[in-house]
C-alpha positions in Angstrom: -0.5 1.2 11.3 0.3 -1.6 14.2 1.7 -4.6 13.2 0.4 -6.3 16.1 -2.9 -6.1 14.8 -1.9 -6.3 11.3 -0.7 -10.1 12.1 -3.6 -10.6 14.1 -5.8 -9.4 11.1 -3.9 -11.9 8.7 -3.8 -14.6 10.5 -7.3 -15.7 10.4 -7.7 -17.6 7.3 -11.1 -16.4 6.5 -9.8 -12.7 6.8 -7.1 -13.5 4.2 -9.5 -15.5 2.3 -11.6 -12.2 2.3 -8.4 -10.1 1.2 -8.1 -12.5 -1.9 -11.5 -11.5 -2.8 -11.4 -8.1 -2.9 -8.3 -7.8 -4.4 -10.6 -7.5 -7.8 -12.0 -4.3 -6.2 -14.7 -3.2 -3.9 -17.2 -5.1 -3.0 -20.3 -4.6 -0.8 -20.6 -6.9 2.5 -23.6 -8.6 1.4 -21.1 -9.9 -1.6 -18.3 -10.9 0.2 -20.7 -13.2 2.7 -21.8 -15.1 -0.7 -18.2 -16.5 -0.5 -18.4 -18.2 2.9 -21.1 -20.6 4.9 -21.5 -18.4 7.7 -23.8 -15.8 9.1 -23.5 -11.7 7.8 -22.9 -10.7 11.1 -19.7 -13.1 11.2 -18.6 -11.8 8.5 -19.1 -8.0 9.4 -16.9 -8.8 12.7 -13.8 -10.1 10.5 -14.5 -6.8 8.2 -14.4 -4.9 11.5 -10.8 -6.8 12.2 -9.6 -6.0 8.7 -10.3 -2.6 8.9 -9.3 -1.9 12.7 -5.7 -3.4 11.1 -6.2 -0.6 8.2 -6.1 -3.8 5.8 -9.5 -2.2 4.6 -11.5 0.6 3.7 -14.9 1.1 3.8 -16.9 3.8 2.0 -20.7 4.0 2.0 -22.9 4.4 -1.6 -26.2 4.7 -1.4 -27.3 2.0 0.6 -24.3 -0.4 0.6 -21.4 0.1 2.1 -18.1 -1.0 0.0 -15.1 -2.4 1.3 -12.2 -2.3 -0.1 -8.2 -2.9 -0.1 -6.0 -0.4 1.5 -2.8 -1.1 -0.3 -0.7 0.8 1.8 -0.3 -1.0 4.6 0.2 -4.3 2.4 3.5 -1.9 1.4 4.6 -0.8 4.4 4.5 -4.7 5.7 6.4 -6.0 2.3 9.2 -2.9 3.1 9.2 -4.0 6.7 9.7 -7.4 5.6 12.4 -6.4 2.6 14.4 -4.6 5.4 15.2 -8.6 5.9 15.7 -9.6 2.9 18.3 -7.0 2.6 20.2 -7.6 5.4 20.8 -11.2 4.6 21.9 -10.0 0.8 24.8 -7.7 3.0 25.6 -11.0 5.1 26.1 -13.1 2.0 28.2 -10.6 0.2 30.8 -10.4 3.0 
């Protein structure tokens, strides 16, 4: 995982809007587009982001293809981001 292009993933708000939707599981891309006003194809190029950042995963089924959360790398952001957290706790404590 790169953080670079995790941030750079997240920081589009239609990108995290998609990561709210598939947090109730896989959906196809033809789904997910239902959710926003703009064309597939523009929504197939933030997929493409999400899953360049390893937000994603994609898995094909027949004819779709579903796409769904890769929860790891929302973990290894939260401990990145706890390593923070826990540092400040050992500064107060002193």
């Amino acid at each position: 995982m790169s953080f670079p292009e995790t941030f750079k993933a997240l920081s589009d708000p239609t990108r995290r809007e998609i990561l709210n939707i598939l947090k109730s599981g896989a959906l196809p891309a033809g789904e997910i587009s239902e959710h926003f006003p703009m064309t597939g194809a523009t929504v197939s190029h933030h997929l493409s982001i999400l899953k360049d950042a390893d937000l994603i995963t994609d898995r094909k089924s027949g004819k779709f293809i579903y796409y769904e959360l890769n929860l790891s790398v929302f973990e290894e952001v939260l401990n990145w981001f706890q390593g923070f957290l826990d540092k400040e706790n050992v500064c107060d404590e002193k």
